[in-house]
C-alpha positions in Angstrom: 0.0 0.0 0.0 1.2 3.6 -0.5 2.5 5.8 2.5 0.8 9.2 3.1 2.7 11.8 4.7 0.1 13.5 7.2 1.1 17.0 9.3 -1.3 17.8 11.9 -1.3 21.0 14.5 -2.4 20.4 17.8 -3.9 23.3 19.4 -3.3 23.8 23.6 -4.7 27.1 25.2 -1.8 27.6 28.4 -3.0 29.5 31.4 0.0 31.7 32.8 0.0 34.2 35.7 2.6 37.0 36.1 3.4 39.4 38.6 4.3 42.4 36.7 3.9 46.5 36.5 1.7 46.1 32.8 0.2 43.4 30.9 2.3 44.4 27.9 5.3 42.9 30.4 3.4 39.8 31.2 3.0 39.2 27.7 6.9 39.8 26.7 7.3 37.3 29.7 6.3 34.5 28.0 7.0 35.5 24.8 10.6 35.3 26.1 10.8 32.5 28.6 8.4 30.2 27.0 9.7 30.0 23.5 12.2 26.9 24.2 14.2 25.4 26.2 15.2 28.3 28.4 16.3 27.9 32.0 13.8 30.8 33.1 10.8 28.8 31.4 8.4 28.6 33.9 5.2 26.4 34.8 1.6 27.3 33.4 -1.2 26.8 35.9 -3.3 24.7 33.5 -3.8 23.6 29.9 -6.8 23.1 27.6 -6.7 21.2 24.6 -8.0 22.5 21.5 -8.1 20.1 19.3 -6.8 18.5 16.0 -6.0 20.3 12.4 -5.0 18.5 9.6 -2.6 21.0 7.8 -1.6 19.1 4.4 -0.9 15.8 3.6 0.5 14.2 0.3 1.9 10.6 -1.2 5.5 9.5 -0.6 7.5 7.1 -1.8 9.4 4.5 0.5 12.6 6.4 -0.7 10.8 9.7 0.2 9.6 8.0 3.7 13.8 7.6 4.8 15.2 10.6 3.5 12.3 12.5 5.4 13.5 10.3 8.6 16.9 10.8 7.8 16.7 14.7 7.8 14.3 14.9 10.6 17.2 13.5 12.8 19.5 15.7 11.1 17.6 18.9 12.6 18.6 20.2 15.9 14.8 21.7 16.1 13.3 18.8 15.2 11.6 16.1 17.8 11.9 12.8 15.9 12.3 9.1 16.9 15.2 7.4 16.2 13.5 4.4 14.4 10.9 6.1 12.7 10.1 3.0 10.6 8.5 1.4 13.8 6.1 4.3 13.4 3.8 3.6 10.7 0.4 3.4 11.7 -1.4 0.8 9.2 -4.5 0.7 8.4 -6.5 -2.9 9.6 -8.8 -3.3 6.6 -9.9 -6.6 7.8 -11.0 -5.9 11.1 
């Protein structure tokens, strides 16, 4: 069967409170502090999830599948695990 390459954004509302002169400063805050992996990033108070959005999603090739795998551990910025191949979700069409 062909492989689909699916990219999906999953939406989180964070609930922050910060002690500060103006909300302006609150906002820089965590702009700053939230926006990796910072030493001053600090806790949010809760989270709400917001649900799924399917962005794009297209055909690959095998060959496409491990050079995407293959540059996805490449990238410093990237999240991606090391055996990707062990992550193909198939589709039971006999169940």
């Amino acid at each position: 069967m062909p492989l689909f390459e699916v990219n999906v954004l999953h939406s989180f509302r964070m609930k922050y409170v910060i002690d500060a002169q103006c909300l302006e400063h609150a906002f820089d805050e965590v702009t700053m502090n939230q926006s990796g992996a910072d030493k001053d990033a600090f806790d949010e108070i809760s989270q709400k999830f917001l649900g799924d959005q399917i962005i794009d999603g297209r055909e690959i090739s095998t060959e496409e599948f491990v050079k995407i795998c293959r540059n996805l551990q490449a990238d410093k910025d990237e999240l991606c695990a090391v055996h990707c191949e062990s992550l193909i979700r198939k589709i039971d069409y006999n169940s």
